[in-house]
Each structure stands twice: as structure tokens, then as C-alpha cells.
N, C-alpha and C positions, 0 to 999 in steps of 0.2 A: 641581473634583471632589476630593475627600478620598483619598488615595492611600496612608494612611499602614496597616501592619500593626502596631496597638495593641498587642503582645505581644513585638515586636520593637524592641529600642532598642540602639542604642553610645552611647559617652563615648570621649572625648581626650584625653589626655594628654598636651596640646602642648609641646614644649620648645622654649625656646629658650637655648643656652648651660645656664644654672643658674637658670634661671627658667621658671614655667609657665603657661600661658594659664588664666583664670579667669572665670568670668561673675557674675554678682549676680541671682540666680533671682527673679522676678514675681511667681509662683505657687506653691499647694502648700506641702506640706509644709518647702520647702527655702525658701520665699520671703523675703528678706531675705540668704541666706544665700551664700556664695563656693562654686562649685563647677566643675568641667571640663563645658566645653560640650557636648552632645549633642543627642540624639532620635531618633525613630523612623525605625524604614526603610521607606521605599517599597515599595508590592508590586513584585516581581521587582527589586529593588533590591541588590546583595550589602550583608553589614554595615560594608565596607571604604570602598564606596562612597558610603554612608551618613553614614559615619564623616567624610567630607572635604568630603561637599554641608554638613551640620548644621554644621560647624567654619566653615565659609566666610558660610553663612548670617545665623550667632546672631554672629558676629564679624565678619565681614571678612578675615579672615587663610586664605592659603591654605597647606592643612599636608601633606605626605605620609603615608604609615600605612607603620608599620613595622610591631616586634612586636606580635601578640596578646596583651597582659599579663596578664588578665584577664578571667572570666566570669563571670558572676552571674545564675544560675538557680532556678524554682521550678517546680511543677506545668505552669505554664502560660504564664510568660514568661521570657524571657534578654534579656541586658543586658549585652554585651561591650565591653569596655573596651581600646581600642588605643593601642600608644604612638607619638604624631605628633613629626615634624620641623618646625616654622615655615619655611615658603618663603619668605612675602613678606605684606606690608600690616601695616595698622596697628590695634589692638584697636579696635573701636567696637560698644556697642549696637546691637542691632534693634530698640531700641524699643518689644518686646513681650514677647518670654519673659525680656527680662534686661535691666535699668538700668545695667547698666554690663561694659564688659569691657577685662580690665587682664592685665598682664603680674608676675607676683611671683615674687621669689628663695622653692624649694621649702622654703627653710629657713623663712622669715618664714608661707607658708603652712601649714609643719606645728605651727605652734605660733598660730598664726592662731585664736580663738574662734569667727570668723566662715566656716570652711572648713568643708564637710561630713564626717562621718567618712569615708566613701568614699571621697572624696577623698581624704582624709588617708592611707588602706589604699591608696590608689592609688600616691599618690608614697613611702611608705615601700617600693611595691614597688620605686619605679625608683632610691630613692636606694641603696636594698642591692643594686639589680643582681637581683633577682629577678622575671624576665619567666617562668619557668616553660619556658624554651629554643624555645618557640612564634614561628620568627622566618617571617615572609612569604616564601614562596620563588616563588610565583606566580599568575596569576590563566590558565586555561584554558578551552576549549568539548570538551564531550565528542561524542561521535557525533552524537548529538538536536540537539546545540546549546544545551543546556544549558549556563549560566556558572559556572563555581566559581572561589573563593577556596584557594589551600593554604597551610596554617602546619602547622610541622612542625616538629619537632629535626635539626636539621642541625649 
């Protein structure tokens, strides 16, 4: 069964040391092209969580979510952009949204032909240090039991 809310997507910003996780897109608009892994969230999925199932998935690699670096909105859909920690494993394809995934020094990607602009807007935020102060302070259930994510300036 298809679980995915079409309106809803994150990306990752993996680091590792001075290097960032990268995938080689299938499809679309981006196909051929180097970009930070993602996809969409899950109904009742938070974006955080989303953020580490889609990294693990299209990769292999399992990452932490830190900062909220980034959002990217219109009328109708968002598309948050968080900055990940590399835990463990090794880059590999899945085979289907992405032909290849690799590890590259931010430098070599920002000047990379083959990288997407976003991308590029992405890590020029992380190389200036510009996360927007949006650091994860925690994830809670309120009365209902409802799940939230908090990023916040701290």
C-alpha cells in the first residue's frame, strides 16, 4: 500500500568529517544529476523521521538529524532540508531512484557541474555556518498523543 504524503518531502545533508553524501538521481528533472538523498514522508511519519528512514533506504548509510537547515515551500508543498551526522555503513545504490551513491569532499561538490543548485544552496549554507539557529532540541507526545518534532533557537 502506497503510504507516501505527495506534498511532503525532506533531504540530508549528510556529513561526514568535510565530505557529503550524494546520490545520482534516475529520474525526473534531476536524472543524471548529483544530489542529497531524500523523499517523501509517510502518512503520520514526522519529517525527522522521514529524513533517516529515506537516508538509510536510497543509501545504506545510517545518519542522525540534527539541525533544520532549511525549508522550501509553495502554495502546496514543503520540502525540508536537515543537517545529518554519518553513524555507520557504507554508500550503495538502491537500484532504483539512484545509480550510484558516494561520499565527496563539499568543496569538490560545490563546484561539481554535476551537483544540483539546491544542493549547492544547501551546503554553501553548512560551509558558512548558516543553519538559521533551528537546532533539534526534541521530539514529544502531547495530551492526545500526538508526536511532535521541536527546532528552535536555543
Amino acid at each position: 500500500m502506497a503510504n507516501e504524503n505527495w506534498n511532503y518531502a525532506v533531504g540530508g545533508v549528510v556529513l561526514k568529517g568535510n565530505e557529503v553524501l550524494l546520490v545520482r538521481h534516475t529520474y525526473g528533472n534531476a536524472k543524471g544529476k548529483l544530489l542529497i538523498p531524500g523523499g517523501y514522508c509517510n502518512i503520520d511519519e514526522l519529517p525527522q523521521e522521514a529524513a533517516r528512514r529515506e537516508i538509510m533506504e536510497e543509501t545504506g548509510v545510517i545518519a542522525s538529524v540534527g539541525d533544520l537547515l532549511a525549508i522550501r515551500f509553495n502554495t502546496k508543498t514543503w520540502y525540508a532540508v536537515f543537517l545529518m551526522e554519518f553513524i555507520s555503513g557504507e554508500p550503495a545504490s538502491d537500484g532504483n531512484e539512484n545509480s550510484e551513491a558516494l561520499f565527496m569532499s563539499i568543496d569538490e561538490a560545490l563546484k561539481n557541474p554535476q551537483v544540483t543548485d539546491m544542493t549547492k544552496k544547501a551546503l554553501r549554507m553548512v560551509k558558512e555556518n548558516r543553519s538559521g539557529g533551528l537546532k533539534y532540541i526534541e521530539d514529544y507526545s502531547a495530551k492526545k498523543g500526538k508526536d511532535y518534532a521541536l527546532f528552535g533557537i536555543i
